[in-house]
TORSELO-158782 format. One line per field, with one value per residue (C-alpha): x, y, z; residue in three letters. Coordinates in nm, 2 decimals, always signed. Layout:
residues N
px c(X,...) .
py c(Y,...) .
pz c(Z,...) .
aa c(ala,...) .
END
This chain:
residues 360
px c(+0.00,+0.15,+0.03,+0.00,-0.01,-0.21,-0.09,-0.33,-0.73,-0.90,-1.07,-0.83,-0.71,-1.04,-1.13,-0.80,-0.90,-1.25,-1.17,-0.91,-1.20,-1.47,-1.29,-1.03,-1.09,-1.02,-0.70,-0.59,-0.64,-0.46,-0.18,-0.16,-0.19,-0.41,-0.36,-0.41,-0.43,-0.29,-0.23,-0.38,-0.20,-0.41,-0.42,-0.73,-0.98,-1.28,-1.47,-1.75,-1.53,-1.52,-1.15,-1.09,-0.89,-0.64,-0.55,-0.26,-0.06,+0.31,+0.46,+0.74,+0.48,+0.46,+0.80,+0.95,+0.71,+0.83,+0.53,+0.43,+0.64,+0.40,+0.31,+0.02,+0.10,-0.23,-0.17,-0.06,+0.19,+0.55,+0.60,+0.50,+0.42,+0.80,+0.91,+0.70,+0.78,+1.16,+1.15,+0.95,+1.19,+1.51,+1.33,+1.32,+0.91,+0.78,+0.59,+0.26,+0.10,-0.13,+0.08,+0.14,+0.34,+0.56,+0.65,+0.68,+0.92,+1.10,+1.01,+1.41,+1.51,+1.25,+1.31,+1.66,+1.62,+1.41,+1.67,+1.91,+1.75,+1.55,+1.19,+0.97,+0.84,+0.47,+0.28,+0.03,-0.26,-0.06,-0.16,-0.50,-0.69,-0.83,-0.66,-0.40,-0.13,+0.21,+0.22,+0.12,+0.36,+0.67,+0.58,+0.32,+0.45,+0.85,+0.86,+0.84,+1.02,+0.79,+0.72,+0.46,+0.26,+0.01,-0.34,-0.63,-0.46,-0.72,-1.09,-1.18,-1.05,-1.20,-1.53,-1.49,-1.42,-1.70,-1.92,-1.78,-1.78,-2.13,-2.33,-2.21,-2.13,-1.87,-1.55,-1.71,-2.05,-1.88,-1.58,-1.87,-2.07,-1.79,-1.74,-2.11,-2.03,-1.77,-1.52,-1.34,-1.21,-1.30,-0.94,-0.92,-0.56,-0.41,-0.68,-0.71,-0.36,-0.25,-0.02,-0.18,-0.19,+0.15,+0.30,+0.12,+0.36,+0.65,+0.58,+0.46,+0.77,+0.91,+0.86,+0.80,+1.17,+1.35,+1.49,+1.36,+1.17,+1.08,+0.74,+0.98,+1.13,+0.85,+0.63,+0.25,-0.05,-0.41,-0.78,-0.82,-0.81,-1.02,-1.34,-1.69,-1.56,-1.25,-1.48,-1.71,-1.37,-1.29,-1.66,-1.68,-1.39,-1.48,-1.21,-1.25,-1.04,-0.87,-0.61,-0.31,+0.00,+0.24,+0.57,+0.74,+1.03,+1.03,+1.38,+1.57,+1.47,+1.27,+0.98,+0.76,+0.48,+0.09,-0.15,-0.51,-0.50,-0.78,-0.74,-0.99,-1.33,-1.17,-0.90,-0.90,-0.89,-1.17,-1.42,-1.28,-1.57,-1.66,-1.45,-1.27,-0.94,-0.74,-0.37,-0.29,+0.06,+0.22,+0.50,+0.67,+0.47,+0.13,+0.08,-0.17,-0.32,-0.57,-0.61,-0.95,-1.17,-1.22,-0.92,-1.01,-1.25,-1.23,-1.27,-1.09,-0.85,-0.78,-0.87,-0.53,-0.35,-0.45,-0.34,+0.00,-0.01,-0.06,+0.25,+0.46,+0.30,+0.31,+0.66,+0.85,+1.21,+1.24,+1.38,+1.21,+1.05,+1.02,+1.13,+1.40,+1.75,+1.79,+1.98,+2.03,+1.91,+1.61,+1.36,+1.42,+1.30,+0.91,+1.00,+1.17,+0.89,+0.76,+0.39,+0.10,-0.06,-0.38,-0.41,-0.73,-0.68,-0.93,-1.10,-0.98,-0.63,-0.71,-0.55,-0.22,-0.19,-0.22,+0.08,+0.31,+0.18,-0.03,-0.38,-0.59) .
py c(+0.00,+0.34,+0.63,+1.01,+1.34,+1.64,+2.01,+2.24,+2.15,+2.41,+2.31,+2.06,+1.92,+1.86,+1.70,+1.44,+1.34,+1.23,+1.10,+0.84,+0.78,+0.70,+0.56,+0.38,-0.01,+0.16,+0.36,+0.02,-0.18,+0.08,+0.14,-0.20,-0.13,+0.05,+0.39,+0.59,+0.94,+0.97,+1.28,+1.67,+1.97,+2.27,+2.62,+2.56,+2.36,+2.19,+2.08,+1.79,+1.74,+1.39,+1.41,+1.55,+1.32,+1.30,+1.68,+1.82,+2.18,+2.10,+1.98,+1.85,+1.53,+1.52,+1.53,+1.31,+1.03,+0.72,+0.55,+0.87,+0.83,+1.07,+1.48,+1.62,+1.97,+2.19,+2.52,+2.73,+3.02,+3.00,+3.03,+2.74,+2.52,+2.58,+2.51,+2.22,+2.07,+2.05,+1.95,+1.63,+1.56,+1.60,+1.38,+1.12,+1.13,+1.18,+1.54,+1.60,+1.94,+2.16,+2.46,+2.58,+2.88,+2.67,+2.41,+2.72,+2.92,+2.65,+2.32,+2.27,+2.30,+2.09,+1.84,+1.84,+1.78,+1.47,+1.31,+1.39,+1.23,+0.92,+1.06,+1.18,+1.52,+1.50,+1.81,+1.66,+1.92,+2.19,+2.27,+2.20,+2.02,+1.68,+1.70,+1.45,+1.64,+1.59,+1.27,+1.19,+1.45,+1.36,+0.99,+0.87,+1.12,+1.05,+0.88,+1.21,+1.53,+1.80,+2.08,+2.34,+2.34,+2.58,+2.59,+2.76,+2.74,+2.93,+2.90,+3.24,+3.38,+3.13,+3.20,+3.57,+3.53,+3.28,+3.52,+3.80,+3.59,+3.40,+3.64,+3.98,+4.08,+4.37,+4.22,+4.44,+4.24,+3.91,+3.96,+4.08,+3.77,+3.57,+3.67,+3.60,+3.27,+3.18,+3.14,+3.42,+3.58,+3.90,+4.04,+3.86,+4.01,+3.70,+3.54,+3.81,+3.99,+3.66,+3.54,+3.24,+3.10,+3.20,+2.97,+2.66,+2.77,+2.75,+2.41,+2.26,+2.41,+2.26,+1.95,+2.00,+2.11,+2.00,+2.34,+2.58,+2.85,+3.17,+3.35,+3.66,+3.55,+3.56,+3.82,+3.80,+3.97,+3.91,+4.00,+4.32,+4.52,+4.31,+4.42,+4.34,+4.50,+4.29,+4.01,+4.13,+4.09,+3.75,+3.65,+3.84,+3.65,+3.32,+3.30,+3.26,+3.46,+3.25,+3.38,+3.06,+3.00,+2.90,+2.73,+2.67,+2.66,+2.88,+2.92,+2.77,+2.99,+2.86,+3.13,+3.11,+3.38,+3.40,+3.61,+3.65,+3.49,+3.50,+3.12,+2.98,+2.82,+2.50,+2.49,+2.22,+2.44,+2.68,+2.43,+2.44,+2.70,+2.81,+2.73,+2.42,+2.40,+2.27,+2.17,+2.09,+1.94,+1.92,+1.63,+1.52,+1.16,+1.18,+1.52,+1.75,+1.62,+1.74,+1.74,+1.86,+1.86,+2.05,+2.30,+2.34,+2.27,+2.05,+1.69,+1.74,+1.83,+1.61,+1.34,+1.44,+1.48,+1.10,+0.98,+1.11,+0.93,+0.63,+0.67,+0.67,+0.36,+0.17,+0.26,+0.23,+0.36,+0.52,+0.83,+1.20,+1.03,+1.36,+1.69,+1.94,+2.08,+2.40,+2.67,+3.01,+2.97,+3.21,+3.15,+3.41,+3.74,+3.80,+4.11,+3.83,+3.61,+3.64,+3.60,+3.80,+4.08,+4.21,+4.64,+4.82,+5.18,+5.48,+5.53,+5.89,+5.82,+5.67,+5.92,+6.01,+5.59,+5.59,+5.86,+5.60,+5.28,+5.35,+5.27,+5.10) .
pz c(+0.00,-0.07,+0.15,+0.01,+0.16,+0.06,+0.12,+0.04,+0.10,-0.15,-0.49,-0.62,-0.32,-0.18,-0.51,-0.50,-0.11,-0.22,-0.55,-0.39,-0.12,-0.38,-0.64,-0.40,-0.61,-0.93,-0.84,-0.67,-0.99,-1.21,-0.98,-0.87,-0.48,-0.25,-0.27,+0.09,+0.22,+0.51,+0.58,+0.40,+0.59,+0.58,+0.80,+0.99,+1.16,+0.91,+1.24,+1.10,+0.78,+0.66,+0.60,+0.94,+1.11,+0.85,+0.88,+1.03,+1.03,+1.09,+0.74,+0.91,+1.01,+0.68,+0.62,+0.86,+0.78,+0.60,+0.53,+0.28,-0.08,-0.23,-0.16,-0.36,-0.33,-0.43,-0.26,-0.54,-0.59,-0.52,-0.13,+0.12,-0.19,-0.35,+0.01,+0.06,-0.24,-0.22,+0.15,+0.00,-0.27,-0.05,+0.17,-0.14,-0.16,-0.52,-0.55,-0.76,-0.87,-1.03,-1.01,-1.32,-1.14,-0.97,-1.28,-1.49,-1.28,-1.05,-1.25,-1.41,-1.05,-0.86,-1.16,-1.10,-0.75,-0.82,-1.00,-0.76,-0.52,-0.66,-0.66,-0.90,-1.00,-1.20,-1.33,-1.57,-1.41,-1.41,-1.80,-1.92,-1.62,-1.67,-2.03,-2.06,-2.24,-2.12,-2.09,-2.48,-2.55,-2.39,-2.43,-2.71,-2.94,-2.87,-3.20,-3.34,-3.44,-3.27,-3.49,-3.29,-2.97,-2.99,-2.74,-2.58,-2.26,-2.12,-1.99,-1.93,-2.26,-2.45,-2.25,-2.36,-2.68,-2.77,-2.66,-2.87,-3.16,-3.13,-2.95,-3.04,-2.67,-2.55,-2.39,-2.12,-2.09,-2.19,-1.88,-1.66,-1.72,-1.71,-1.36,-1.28,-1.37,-1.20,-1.49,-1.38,-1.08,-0.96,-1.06,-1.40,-1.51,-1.53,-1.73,-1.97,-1.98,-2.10,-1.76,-1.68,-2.07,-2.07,-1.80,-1.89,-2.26,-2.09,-1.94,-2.28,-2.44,-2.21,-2.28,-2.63,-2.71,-2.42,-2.29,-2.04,-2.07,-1.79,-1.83,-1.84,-2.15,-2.38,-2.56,-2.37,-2.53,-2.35,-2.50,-2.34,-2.63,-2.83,-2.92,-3.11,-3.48,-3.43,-3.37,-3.64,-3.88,-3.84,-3.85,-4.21,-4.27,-4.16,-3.89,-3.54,-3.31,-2.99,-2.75,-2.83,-2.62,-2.92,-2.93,-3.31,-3.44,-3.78,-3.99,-3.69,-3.45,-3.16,-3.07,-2.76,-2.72,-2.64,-2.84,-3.02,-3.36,-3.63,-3.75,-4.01,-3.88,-4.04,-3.81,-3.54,-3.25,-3.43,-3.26,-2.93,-2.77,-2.38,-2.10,-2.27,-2.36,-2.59,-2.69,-3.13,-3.19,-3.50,-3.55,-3.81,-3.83,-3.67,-3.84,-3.67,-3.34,-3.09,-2.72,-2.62,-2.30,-2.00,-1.88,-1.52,-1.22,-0.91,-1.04,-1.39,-1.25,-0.96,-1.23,-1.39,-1.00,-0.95,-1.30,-1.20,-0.87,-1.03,-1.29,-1.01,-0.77,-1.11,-1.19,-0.82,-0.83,-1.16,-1.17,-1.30,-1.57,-1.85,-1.81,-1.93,-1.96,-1.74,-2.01,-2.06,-2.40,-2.42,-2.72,-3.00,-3.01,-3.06,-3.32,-3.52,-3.60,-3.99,-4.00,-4.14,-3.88,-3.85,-3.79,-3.73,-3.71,-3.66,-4.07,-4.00,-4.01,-4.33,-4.59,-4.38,-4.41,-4.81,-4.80,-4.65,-4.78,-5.10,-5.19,-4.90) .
aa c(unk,unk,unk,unk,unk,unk,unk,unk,unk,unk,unk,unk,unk,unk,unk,unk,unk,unk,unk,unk,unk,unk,unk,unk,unk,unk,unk,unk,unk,unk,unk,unk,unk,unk,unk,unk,unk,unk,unk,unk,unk,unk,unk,unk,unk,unk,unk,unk,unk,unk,unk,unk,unk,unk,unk,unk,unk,unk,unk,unk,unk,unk,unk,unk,unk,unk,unk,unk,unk,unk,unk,unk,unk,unk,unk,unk,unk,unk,unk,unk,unk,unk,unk,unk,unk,unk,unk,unk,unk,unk,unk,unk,unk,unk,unk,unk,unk,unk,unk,unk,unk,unk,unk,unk,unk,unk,unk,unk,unk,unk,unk,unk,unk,unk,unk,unk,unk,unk,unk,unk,unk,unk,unk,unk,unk,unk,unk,unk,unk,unk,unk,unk,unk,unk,unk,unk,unk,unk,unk,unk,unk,unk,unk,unk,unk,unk,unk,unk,unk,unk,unk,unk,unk,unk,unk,unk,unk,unk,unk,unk,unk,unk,unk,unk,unk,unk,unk,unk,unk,unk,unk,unk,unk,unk,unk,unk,unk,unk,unk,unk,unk,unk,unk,unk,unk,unk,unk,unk,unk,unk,unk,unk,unk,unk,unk,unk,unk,unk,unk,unk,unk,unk,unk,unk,unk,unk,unk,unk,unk,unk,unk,unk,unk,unk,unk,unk,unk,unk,unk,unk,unk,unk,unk,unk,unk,unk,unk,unk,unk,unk,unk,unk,unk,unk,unk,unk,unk,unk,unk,unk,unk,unk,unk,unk,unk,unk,unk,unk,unk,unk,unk,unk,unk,unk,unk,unk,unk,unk,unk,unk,unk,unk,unk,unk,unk,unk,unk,unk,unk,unk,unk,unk,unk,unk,unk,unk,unk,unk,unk,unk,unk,unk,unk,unk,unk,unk,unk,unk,unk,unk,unk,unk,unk,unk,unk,unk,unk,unk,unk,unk,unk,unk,unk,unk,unk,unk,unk,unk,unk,unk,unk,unk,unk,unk,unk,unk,unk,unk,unk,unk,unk,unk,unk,unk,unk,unk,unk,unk,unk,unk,unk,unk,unk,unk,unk,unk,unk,unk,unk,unk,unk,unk,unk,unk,unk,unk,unk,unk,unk,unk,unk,unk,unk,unk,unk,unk,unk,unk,unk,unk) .
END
């Protein structure tokens, strides 16, 4: 029997604890042996909670406990749950998250720290929810010379721009009912500047092309200046318009960057509407392949948090099983990239335009 720990008892961590609980005879036939939680360390009392007895507040019980190889760390950001996380791994136990910050920030480092000392350190979560993505990609697909990564990495966005698109809203109503919803949060910068679709690209290019990437190195452009007669282009046009996380390699140069592009209603990731995500690869065998589903939520994505947990009960003692090289080789510039670009400027401005660039 393996036991697990859970830091962090919010959304997703509350979702693992009763998915191993209700589903405990399935995870034990995949993984091969009971799978048990033993312990989920939180900051205060949840007095009547069915998982009450397993909670504690001193990581260090955690920590100092052999019988738990594995840490489910859900807590998010990059304090206690950067901390927490290499304490586990120094301690040898294997580490799972959801925390697309922390892989995309600290994950060559936390990786590295795995290897070093014999655990494991599994993120499949931390990019499009219940989606399985990295794992196809760093092991289905390794047949294959990856060509681009490109996804709606997003919910929110997606959300927004659907209703743009299909329903003629403002950003401003769409973002507003959006929030009503519950799709987005009541500070939505990171949704819709981009910052959150542009950490989950650092992880896929990643593992898409072996070689680290920071969310400071790469050129981030949200939906906020989006608006209905840009939405009323691309329908004229028959394109949709999708806020993608894209990592390619174009005349050698390896670009890394997230922003709104009109793609054709024929595209595969046209279709890809609402809160759902979705992840197209393009390799040099399979061709063109979509990953599609639901990017977010409680059980999604602790379905993906499990399915990690039982790579490593069904694999005991192998060592950081996909990852990346930590370099100093940042992707190329975003002012180099050759592609065509889409300007809408005031019909004023018009004639001062025709001086410098003839006929319009």
């Amino acid at each position: 029997m393996q036991k697990i720990a859970i830091a962090g008892y919010g959304t997703v961590g509350g979702g693992v604890a009763e998915i191993l609980r209700r589903n405990a005879a399935k995870i034990a036939e995949s993984a091969g042996e009971p799978v048990e939680l033993k312990y989920i360390l939180v900051r205060r009392d949840f007095p009547g909670d069915p998982f009450e007895k397993e909670m504690v507040r001193d990581f260090s019980v955690i920590e100092s406990d052999p019988e738990v190889t594995i840490l489910v760390e859900t807590i998010g950001g990059c304090g206690a749950a950067l901390e927490y996380c290499t304490r586990a791994l120094k301690a040898g136990k294997s580490v799972v998250t959801a925390n697309k910050q922390l892989v995309a920030e600290h994950g060559a480092a936390l990786m590295e720290l795995a290897r070093e000392y014999g655990a494991g350190f599994l993120f499949e979560a931390s990019v499009a929810g219940g989606i399985p993505v990295l794992h196809p990609l760093s092991r289905c697909l390794g047949a294959n010379v990856l060509e681009e990564v490109s996804g709606i990495l997003n919910g929110t966005t997606n959300y927004i721009l659907t209703q743009m698109l299909e329903n003629g809203e403002s950003y401003a109503d769409a973002l507003s009912n959006a929030q009503r919803l519950g799709y987005a949060e009541a500070d939505p910068t990171a949704d819709v500047e981009g910052i959150d679709a542009a950490r989950k690209s650092c992880i896929l290019s990643g593992l898409a092309f072996g070689k680290n990437v920071s969310p400071e190195d790469i050129h981030v452009e949200g939906i906020s200046k989006v608006d209905a007669l840009d939405a009323a282009f691309a329908e004229s046009g028959g394109m949709k318009i999708k806020l993608l996380g894209r990592t390619l390699l174009q005349n050698g140069k390896r670009f890394c960057f997230v922003s709104p592009h009109f793609i054709k209603a024929s595209a595969l990731l046209a279709g890809v509407n609402g809160v759902f995500n979705a992840v197209c690869v393009r390799a040099s065998e399979v061709g063109e392949v979509l990953f599609a589903g639901p990017g977010a939520g409680r059980y999604p994505t602790a379905s993906a948090v499990i399915g990690d947990i039982i790579d490593i009960v069904k694999n005991p003692g192998r060592v950081q099983p996909a990852g990346w090289d930590a370099c100093n080789e940042a992707p190329a510039s975003f002012s180099q990239f050759h592609a065509r670009f889409y300007v809408r400027v005031p019909e004023c401005n018009k004639a001062a335009l025709e001086q410098k660039l003839g006929k319009i």
